[in-house]
BASEMAR-835114 format. One record per residue (C-alpha): residue number from 1; residue in one letter; x, y, z. Coordinates in nm, 3 decimals. Layout:
BEGIN
<site num="NUM" residu="A" c1="X" c2="Y" c3="Z"/>
...
! end
This chain:
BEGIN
<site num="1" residu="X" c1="9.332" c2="9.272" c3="11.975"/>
<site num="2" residu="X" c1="9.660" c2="9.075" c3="12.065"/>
<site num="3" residu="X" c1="9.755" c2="9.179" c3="12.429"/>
<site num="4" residu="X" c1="10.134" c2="9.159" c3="12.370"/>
<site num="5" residu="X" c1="10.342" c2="9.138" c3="12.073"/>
<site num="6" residu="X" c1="10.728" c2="9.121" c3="11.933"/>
<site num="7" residu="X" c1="10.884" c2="9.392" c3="11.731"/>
<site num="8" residu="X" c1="10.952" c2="9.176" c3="11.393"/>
<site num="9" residu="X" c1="10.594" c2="9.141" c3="11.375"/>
<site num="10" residu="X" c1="10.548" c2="9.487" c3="11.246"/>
<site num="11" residu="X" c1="10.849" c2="9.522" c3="11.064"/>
<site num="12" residu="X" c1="10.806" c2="9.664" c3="10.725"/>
<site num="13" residu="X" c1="11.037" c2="9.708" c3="10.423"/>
<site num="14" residu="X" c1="10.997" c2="9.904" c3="10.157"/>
<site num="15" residu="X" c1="11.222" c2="9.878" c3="9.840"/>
<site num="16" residu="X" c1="11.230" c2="10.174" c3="9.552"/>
<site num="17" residu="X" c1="11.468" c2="10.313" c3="9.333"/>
<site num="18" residu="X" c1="11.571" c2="10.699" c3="9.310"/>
<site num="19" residu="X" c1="11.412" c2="10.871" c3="9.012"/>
<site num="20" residu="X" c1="11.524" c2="11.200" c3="8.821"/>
<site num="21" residu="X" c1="11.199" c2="11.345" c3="8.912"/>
<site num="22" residu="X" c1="11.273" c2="11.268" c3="9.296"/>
<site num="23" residu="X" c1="11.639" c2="11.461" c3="9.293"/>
<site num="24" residu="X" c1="11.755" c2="11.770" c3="9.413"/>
<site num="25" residu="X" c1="11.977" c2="11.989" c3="9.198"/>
<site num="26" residu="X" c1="12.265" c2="11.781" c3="9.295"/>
<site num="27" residu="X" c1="12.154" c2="11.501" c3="9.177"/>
<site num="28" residu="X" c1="12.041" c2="11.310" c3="9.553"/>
<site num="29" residu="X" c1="11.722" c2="11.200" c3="9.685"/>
<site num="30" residu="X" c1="11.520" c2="11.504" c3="9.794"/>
<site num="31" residu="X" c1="11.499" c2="11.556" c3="10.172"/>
<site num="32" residu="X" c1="11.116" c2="11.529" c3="10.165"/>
<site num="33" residu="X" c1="11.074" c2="11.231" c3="9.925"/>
<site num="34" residu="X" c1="11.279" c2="11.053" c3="10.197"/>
<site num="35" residu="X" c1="11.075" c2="11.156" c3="10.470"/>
<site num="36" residu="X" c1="10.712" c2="11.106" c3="10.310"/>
<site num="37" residu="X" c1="10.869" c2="10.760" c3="10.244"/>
<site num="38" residu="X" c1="10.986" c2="10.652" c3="10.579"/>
<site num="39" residu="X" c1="10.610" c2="10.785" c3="10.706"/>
<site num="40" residu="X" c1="10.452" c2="10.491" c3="10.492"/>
<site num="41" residu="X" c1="10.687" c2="10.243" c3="10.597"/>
<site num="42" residu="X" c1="10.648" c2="10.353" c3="10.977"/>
<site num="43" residu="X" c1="10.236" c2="10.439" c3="10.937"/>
<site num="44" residu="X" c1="10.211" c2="10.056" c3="10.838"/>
<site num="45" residu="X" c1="10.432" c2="9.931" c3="11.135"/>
<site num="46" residu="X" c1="10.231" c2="10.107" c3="11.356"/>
<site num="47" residu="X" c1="9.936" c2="10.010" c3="11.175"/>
<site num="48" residu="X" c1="10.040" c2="9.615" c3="11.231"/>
<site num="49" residu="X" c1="10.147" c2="9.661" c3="11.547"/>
<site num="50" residu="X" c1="9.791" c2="9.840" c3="11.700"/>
<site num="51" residu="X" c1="9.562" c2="9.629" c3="11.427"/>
<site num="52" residu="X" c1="9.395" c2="9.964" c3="11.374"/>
<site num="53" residu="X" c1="9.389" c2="10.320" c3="11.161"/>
<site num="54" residu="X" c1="9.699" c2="10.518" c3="11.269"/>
<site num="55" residu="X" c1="9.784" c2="10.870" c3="11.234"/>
<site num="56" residu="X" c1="10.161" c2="11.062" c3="11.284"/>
<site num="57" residu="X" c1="10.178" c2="11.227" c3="11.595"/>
<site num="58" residu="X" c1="10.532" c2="11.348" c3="11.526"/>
<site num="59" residu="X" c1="10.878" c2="11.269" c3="11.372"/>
<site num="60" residu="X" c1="11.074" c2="11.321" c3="11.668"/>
<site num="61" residu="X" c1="11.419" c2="11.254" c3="11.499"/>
<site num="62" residu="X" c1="11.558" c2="11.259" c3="11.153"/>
<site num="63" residu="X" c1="11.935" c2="11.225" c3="11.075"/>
<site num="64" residu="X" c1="12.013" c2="11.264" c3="10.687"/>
<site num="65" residu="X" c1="12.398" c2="11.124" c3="10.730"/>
<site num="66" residu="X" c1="12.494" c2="10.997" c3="10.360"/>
<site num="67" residu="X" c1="12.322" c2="11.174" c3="10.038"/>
<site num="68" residu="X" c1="12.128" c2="10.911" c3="9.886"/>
<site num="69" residu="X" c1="12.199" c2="10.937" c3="9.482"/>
<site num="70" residu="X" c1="12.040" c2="10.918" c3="9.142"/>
<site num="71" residu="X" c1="11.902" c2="10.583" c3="9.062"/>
<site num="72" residu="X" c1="12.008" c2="10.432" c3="9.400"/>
<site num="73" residu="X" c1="11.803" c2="10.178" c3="9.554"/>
<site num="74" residu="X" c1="11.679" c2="10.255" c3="9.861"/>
<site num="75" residu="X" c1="11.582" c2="9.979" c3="10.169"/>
<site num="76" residu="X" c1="11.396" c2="10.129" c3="10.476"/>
<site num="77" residu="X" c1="11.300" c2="9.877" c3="10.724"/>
<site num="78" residu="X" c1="11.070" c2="9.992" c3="11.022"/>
<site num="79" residu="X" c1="10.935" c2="9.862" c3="11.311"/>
<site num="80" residu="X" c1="10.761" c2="9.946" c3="11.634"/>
<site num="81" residu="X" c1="11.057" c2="10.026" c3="11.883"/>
<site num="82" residu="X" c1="10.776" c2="10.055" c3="12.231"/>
<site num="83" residu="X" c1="10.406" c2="10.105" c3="12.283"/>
<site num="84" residu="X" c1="10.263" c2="10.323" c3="12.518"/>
<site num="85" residu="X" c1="9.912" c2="10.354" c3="12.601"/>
<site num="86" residu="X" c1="9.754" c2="10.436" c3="12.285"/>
<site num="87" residu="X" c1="10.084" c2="10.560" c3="12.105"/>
<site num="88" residu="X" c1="10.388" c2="10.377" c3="11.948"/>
<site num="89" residu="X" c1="10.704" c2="10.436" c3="11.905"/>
<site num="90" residu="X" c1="10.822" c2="10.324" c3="11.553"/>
<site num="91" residu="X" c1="11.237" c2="10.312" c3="11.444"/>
<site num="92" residu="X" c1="11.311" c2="10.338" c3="11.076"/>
<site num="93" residu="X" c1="11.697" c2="10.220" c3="10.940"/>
<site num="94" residu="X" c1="11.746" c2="10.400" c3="10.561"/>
<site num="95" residu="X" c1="12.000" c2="10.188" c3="10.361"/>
<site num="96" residu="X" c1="12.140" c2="10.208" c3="10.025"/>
<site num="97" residu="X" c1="12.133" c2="9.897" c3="9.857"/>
<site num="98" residu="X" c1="12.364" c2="9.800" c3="9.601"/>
<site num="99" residu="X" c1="12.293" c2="9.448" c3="9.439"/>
<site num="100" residu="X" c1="12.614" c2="9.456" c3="9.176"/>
<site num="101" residu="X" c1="12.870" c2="9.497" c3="9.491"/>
<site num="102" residu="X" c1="12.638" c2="9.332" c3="9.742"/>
<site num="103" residu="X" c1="12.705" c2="9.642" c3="9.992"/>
<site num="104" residu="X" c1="12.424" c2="9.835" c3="10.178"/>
<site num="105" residu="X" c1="12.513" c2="10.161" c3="10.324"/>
<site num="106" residu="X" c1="12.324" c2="10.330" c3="10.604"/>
<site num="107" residu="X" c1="12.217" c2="10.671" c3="10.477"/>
<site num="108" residu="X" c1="11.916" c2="10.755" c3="10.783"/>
<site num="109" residu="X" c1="11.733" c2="10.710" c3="11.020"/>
<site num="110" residu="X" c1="11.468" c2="10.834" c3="11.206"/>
<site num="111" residu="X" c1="11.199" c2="10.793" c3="11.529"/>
<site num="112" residu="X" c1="10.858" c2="10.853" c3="11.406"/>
<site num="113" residu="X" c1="10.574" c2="10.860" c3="11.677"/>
<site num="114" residu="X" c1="10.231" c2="10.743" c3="11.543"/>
<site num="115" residu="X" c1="9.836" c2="10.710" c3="11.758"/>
<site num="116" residu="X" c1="9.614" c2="10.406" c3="11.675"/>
<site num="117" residu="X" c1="9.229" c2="10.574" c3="11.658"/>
<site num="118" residu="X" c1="8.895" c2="10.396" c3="11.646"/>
<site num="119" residu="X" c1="8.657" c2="10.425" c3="11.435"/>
<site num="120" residu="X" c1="8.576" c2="10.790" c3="11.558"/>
<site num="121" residu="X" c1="8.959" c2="10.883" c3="11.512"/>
<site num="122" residu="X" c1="9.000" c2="10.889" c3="11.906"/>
<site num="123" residu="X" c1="9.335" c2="10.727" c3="12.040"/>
<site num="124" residu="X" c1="9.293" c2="10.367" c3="12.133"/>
<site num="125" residu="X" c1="9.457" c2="10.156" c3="12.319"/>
<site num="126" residu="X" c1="9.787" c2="9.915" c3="12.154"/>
<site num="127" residu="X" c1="9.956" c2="9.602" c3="12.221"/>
<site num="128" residu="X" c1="10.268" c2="9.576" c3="12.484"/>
<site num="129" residu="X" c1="10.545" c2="9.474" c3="12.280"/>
<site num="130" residu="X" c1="10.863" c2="9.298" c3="12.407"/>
<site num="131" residu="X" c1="11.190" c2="9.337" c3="12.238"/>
<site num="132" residu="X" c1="11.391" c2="9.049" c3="12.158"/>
<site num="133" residu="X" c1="11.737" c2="9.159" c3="11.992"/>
<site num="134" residu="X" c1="11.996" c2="9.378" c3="12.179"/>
<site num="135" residu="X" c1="11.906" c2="9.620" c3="11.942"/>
<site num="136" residu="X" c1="11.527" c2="9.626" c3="12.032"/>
<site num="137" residu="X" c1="11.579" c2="9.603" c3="12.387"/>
<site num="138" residu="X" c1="11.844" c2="9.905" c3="12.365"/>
<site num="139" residu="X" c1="11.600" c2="10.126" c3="12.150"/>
<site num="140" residu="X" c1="11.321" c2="9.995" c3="12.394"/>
<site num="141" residu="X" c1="11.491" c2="10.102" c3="12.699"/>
<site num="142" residu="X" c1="11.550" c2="10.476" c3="12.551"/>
<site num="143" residu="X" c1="11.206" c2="10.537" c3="12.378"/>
<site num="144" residu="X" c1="11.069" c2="10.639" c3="12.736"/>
<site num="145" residu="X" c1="11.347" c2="10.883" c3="12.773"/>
<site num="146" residu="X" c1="11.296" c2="11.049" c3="12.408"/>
<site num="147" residu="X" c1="10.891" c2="11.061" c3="12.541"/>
<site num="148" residu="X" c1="10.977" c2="11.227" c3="12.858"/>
<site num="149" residu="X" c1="11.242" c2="11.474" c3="12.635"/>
<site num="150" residu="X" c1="10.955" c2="11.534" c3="12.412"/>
<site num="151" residu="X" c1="10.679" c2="11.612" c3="12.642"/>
<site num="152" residu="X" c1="10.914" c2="11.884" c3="12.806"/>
<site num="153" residu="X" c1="11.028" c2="12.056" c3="12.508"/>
<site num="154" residu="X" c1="10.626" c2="12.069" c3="12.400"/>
<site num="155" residu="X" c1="10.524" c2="12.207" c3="12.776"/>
<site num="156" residu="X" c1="10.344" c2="11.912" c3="12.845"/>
<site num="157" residu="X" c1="10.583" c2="11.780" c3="13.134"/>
<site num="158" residu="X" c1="10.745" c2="11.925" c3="13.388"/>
<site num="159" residu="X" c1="11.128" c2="11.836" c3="13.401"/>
<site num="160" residu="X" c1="11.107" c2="11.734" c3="13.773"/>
<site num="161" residu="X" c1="10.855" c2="11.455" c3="13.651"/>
<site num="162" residu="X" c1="11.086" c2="11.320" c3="13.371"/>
<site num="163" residu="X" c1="11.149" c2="11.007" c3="13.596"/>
<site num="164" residu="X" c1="11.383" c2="10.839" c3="13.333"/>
<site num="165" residu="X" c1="11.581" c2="11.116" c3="13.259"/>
<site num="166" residu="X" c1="11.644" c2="11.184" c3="13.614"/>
<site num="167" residu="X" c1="11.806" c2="10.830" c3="13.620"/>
<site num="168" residu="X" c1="12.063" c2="10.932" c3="13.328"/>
<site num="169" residu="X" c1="12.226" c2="11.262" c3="13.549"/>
<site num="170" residu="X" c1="12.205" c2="11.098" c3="13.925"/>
! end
């Protein structure tokens, strides 16, 4: 296993068009499509980034903004954001693509949390990773915050431990 890698090495796009079949009764993506999609897309991020089997642990943020229509084509480009000890952090940008125009329109995005497992589906350990952009270092920097939230809302922190959210209120 590498010891350390970059975020564009897991990055993962995935590139489909919205089908009658996938609609809602107003004519836009369903919801739930959208989200089993963005799970691929992040599940093989994660999956690149560890170099192992990877399973959800939790979707820890989902924000539907723009209604993604009928026959639309849809972009989502994911990547690992941080690694922890065995888990990983992994963004996801939704965008509406539209090749006659040559626009693309954010729709969502989303913070999916995923575990690398061995071979006897226990968590194993991942690769550092070390951002590069200003948007990877930014979405680096707050992925130990959104832990911390997370493990408090689930009982499985105490606030008073939630070092890096103490540094946002003193």
């Amino acid at each position: 296993m590498t010891t350390q890698k970059f975020p564009k090495e897991s990055l993962t796009i995935l590139t489909n068009i919205v089908l009658p079949n996938e609609t809602n009764a107003l004519g836009n993506l369903f919801g739930g499509e959208l989200l089993a999609r963005m799970d691929r897309a992040c599940a093989i991020a994660a999956a690149r980034h560890s170099e192992s089997s990877v399973v959800t642990a939790s979707v820890n943020h989902v924000s539907f903004d723009i209604a993604i229509p009928l026959a639309s084509i849809v972009v989502i480009e994911a990547k690992v954001s941080r690694a922890f000890t065995s888990s990983m952090e992994v963004y996801v940008d939704v965008w509406i693509d539209n090749p006659i125009n040559k626009t693309k329109l954010k729709a969502t995005e989303a913070i999916y949390t995923f575990v690398a497992v061995d071979a006897n589906n226990k968590p194993k350990a991942v690769p550092a990773i070390f951002p590069e952009t200003e948007l990877e270092q930014k979405r680096f920097e707050g992925a130990l915050r959104r832990k911390q939230l997370s493990l408090i809302l689930s009982n499985r922190m105490k606030p008073e431990d939630a070092t890096e959210l103490k540094k946002i209120f003193n």
